[in-house]
C-alpha positions in Angstrom: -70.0 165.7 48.7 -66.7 167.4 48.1 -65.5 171.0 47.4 -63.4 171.3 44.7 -61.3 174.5 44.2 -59.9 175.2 40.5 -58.0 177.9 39.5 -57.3 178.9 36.4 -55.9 181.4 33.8 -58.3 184.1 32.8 -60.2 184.0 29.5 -59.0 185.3 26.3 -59.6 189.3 26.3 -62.0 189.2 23.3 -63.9 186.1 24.8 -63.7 182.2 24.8 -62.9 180.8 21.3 -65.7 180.4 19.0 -63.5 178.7 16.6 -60.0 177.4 16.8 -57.1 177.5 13.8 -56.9 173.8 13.1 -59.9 171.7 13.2 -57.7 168.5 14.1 -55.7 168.0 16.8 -52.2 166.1 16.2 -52.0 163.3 18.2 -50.1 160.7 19.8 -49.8 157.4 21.0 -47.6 157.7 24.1 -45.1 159.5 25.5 -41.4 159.7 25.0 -39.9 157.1 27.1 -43.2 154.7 27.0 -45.1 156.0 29.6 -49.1 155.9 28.8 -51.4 158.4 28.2 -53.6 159.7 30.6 -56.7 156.8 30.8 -59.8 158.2 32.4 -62.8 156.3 31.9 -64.2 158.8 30.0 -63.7 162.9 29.1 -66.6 166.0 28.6 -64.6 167.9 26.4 -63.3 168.4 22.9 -60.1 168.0 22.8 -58.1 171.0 21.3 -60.4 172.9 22.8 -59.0 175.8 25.1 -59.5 174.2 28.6 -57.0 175.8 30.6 -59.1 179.6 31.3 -62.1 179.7 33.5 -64.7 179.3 31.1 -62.6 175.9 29.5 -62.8 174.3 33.5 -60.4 171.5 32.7 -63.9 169.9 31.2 -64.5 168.9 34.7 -68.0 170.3 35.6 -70.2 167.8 33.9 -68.3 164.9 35.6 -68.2 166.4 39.4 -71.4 167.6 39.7 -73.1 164.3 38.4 -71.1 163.3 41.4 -72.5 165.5 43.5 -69.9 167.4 44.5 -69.4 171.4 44.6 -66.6 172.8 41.8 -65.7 176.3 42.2 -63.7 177.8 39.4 -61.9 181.1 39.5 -58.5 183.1 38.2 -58.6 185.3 41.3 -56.4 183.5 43.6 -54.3 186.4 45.2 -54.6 188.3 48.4 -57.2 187.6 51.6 -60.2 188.8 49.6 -59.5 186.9 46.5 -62.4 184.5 45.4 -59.4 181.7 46.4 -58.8 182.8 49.7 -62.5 182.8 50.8 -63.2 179.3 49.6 -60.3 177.8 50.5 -61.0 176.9 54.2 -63.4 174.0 53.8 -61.7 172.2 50.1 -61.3 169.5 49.9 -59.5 169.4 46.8 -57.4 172.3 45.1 -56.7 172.2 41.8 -54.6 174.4 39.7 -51.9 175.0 37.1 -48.0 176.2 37.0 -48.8 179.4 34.4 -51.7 180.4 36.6 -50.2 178.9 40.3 -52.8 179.3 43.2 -49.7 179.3 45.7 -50.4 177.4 48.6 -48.0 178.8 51.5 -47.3 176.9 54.5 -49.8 180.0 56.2 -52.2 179.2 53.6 -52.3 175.8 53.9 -52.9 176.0 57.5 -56.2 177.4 56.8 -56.9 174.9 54.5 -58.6 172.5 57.4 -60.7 170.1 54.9 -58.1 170.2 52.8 -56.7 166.3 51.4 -56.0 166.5 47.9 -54.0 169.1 45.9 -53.4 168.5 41.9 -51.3 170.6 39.7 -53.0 170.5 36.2 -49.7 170.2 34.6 -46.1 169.4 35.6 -44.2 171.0 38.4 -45.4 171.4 41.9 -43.6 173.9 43.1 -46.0 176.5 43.7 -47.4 174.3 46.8 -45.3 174.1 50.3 -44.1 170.5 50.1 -42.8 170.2 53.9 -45.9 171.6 54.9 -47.8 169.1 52.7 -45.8 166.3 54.1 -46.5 167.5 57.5 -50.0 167.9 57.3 -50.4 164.0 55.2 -52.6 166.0 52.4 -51.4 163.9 48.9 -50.0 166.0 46.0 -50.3 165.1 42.6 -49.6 166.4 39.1 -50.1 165.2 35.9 -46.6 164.3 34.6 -45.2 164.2 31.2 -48.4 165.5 30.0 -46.7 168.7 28.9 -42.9 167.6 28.7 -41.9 167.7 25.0 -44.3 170.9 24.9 -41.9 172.6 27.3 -39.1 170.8 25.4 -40.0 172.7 22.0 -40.3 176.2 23.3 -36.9 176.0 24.5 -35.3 175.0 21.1 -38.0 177.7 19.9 -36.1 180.3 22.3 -32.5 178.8 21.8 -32.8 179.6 18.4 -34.9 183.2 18.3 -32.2 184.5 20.9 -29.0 182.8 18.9 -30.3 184.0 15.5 -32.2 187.7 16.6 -34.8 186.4 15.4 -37.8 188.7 17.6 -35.3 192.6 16.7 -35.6 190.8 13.4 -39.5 190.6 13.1 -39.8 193.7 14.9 -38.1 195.6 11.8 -40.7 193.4 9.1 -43.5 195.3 11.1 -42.5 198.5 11.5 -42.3 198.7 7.8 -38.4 198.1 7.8 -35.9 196.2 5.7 -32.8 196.3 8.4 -30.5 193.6 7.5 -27.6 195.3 8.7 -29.5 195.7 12.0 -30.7 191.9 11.8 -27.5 189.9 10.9 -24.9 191.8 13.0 -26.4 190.0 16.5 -27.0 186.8 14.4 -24.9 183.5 14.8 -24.9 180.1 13.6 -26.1 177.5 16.1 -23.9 174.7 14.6 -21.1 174.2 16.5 -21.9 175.8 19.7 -21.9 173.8 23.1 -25.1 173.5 24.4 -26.0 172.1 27.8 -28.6 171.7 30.1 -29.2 172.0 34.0 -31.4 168.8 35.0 -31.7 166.1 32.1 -35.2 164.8 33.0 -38.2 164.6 30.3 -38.1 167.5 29.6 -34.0 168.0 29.4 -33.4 165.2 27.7 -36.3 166.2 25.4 -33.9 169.1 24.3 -30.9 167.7 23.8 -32.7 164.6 21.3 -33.9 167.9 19.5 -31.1 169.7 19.5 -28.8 166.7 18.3 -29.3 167.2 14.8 -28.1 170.2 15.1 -24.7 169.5 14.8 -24.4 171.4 18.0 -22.0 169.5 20.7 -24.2 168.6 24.1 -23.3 169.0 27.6 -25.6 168.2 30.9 -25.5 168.4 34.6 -27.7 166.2 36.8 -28.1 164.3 39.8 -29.3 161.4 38.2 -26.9 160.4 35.2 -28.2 159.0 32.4 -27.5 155.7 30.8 -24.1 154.9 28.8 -26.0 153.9 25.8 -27.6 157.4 25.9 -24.7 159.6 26.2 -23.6 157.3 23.4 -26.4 157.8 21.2 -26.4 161.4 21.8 -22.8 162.3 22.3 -23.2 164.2 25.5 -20.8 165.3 28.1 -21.4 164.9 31.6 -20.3 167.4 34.3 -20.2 166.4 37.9 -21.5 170.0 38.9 -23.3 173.6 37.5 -20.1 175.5 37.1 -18.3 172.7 35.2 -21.0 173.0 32.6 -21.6 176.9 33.2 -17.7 177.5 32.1 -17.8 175.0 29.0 -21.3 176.1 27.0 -22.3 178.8 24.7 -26.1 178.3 25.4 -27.5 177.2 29.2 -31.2 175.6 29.2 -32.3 175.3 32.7 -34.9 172.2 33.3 -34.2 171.7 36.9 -37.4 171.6 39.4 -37.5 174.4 42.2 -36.6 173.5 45.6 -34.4 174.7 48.2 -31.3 173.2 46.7 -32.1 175.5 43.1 -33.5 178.2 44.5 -31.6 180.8 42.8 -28.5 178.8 41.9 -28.2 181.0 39.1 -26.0 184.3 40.6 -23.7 186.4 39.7 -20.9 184.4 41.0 -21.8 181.8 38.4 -22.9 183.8 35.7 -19.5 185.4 35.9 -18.1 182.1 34.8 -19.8 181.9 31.9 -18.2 183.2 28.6 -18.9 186.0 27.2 -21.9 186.2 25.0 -23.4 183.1 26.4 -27.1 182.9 26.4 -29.7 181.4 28.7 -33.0 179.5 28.2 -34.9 179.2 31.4 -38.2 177.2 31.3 -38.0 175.5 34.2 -38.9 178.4 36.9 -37.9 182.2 37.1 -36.5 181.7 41.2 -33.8 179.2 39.7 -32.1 182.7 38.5 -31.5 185.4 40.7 -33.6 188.7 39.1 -31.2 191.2 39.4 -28.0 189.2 37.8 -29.5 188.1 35.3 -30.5 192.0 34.4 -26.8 193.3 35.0 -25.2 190.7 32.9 -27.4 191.1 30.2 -26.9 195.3 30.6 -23.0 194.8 30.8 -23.2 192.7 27.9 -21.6 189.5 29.4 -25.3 187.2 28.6 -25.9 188.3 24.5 -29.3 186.7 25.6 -31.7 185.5 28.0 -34.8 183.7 27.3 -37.6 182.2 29.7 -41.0 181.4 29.8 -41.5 181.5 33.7 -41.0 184.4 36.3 -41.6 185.2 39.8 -43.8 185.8 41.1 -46.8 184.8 38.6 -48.2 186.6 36.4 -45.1 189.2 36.5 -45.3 192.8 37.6 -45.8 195.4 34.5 -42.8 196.7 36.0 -41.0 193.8 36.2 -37.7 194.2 35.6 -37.5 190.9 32.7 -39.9 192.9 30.9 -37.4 195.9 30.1 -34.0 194.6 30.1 -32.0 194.2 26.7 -31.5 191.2 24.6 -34.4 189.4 26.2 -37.0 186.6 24.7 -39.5 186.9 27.2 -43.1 185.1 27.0 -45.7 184.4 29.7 -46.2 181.0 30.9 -47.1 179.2 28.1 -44.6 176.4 27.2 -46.8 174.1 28.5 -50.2 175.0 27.8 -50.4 174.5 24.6 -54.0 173.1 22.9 -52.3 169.8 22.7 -50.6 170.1 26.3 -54.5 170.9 27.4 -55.6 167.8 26.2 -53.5 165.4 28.1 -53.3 167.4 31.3 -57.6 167.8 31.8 -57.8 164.0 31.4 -55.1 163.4 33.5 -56.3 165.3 36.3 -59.9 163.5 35.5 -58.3 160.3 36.2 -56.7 161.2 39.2 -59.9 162.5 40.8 -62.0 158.7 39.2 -59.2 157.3 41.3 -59.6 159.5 44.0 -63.5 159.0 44.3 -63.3 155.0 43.8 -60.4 154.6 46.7 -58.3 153.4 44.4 -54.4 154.0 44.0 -52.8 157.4 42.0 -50.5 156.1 39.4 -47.3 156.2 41.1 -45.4 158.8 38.1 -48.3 161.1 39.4 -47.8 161.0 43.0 -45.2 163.9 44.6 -46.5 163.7 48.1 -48.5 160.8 49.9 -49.0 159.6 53.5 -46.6 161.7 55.0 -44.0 161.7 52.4 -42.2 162.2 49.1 -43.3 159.8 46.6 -43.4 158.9 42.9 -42.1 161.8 40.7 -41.9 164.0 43.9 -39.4 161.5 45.4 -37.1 161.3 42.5 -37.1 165.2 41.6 -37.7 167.5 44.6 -36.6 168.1 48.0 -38.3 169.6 51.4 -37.3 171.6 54.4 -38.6 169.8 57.0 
């Protein structure tokens, strides 16, 4: 019998969904790219159902107790006398998302004796100390793509709410206002602006294919360059480094991982090379941007905008300073958990733990640490300390 770990984001505030606002789910066949769905031999929940809280248990319960084993499911993951920190000596397996990350320190992990098998419901493992992983052989895996293109909309969604003031906008409609003056005199075009991102992976790339229509003129930074054919197809400029593309875009989308070579590349050194009025769309993760610039540029007007859907730590502070500054677009974590995103993430993680349980292998895109290691995804995208 195993101990399985899962934490999760806390229920809505009036209750788990009786009803949801579609009755079908939209579907698809694959992902972007070709990559296959998440396979497991079967699934115990409905998908389009909300699976992500407590009470939604990535559908998981059913399956892992007919196996015999012991799942554990909590939101209360922080300090030593958190439901998380009591359990977490004799797991075997820990299981948890990005918008909801049960952080698993190289201290913590050290406690962690039975520990083998860590799986972030989701994409990006950053949450989990990945030398201390390698050195203690315990395999990391996350369930990737499953939530790419949902990440990839939210940050056209916030591109174009900060470029045409769209949120001031809807606040006036509310308060019982008709301000167009107030509206329109922040509000710009985004034809014609250069746009670029930081890291051109799924989810990256997934914003420039979006954004190409457009008519908006595309710029990227990577490690990893991408094919001829698509900076063809796409028009894009390449930059060999950040503050190449930093000095030649109006907007900055941020879709690097987080790891010691990102953390907090975004400074106030760099923002200062930035034109005036640019704007920033970080979904990637809130460390990538150091706090406090991003707060003074925004307050000395040289950022019109900043948008992000990720903070640090998680959840944010009420007194966090992202929630007060000007000209932000601010949400919670949610890029990637949408209904749909749910879906594909809970069955992924369900085939992982089949394979897991039959001895079988991980699907190599799923695999960020194994045997010692970097592998798969983790290979190509992160880094460690070691």
């Amino acid at each position: 019998m195993a101990k399985i770990l899962c934490v999760l984001f806390d229920d809505p505030i009036d209750g788990y969904p009786k009803n949801y606002a579609r009755d079908e789910m939209p579907s698809i066949s694959h992902y972007e790219g070709g990559q296959s769905l998440p396979n497991p031999s079967s699934i115990d929940f409905q998908p389009g159902h909300l699976l992500g809280s407590v009470s939604g248990e990535l559908g998981l319960r059913s399956y892992l107790e007919k196996l015999g084993h012991k799942y554990i499911v909590t939101s209360d993951r922080e300090g030593s006398d958190s439901i998380f920190a009591r359990e977490l000596h004799d797991a075997e397996i820990i299981i948890s998302q990005p918008f909801w990350p049960a952080y698993l320190s190289q201290e913590r992990l050290a406690q962690a004796n039975n520990l083998k098998l860590v799986i972030t419901a989701g994409v990006g493992s950053d949450h989990i100390d990945l030398s201390a992983a390698v050195h203690k052989k315990i395999t990391v895996a996350e369930v990737t793509n499953s939530n790419s293109i949902s990440v990839a909309e939210h940050a056209v969604m916030m591109i174009l709410s900060l470029v045409r003031n769209y949120i001031p906008s809807y606040k006036y409609v509310v308060e019982g206002g008709w301000n167009i003056a107030d509206c329109v005199s922040r509000a710009y075009d985004l034809e014609g602006m250069h746009v670029g991102t930081l890291g051109a992976g799924r989810i990256g790339l997934g914003i420039l294919k979006r954004l190409n229509p457009f008519g908006v003129k595309l710029h990227y930074t990577d490690k990893y360059r991408l094919a001829k054919e698509t900076e063809k197809e796409l028009n894009l400029t390449y930059h060999e480094n950040l503050e190449s593309l930093a000095k030649a875009v109006d907007v900055l989308t941020i879709n690097c991982p987080l790891h010691p070579e990102t953390d907090g590349i975004i400074d106030e050194k760099l923002l200062k090379k930035m034109r005036r009025g640019s704007y920033i769309v970080n979904t990637a993760r809130g460390k990538i941007c150091n706090q406090e610039a991003i707060v003074n540029a925004l307050q000395t007007e040289h950022l019109a905008g900043y948008a992000g859907d990720v903070w640090y730590p998680q959840p944010a502070p009420k007194n966090h300073p992202w929630r007060h500054m000007p000209n932000h677009a601010m949400t919670p974590h949610i890029s990637g958990a949408t209904l749909s995103a749910q879906a594909r993430y809970a069955a992924g993680v369900k085939e992982i733990l089949e394979a897991w349980f039959a001895n079988k292998p991980i699907r190599n895109e799923y695999l960020i640490v194994q045997n010692g290691e970097l592998a798969g995804a983790g290979a190509h995208a992160y880094t460690t300390k070691m």
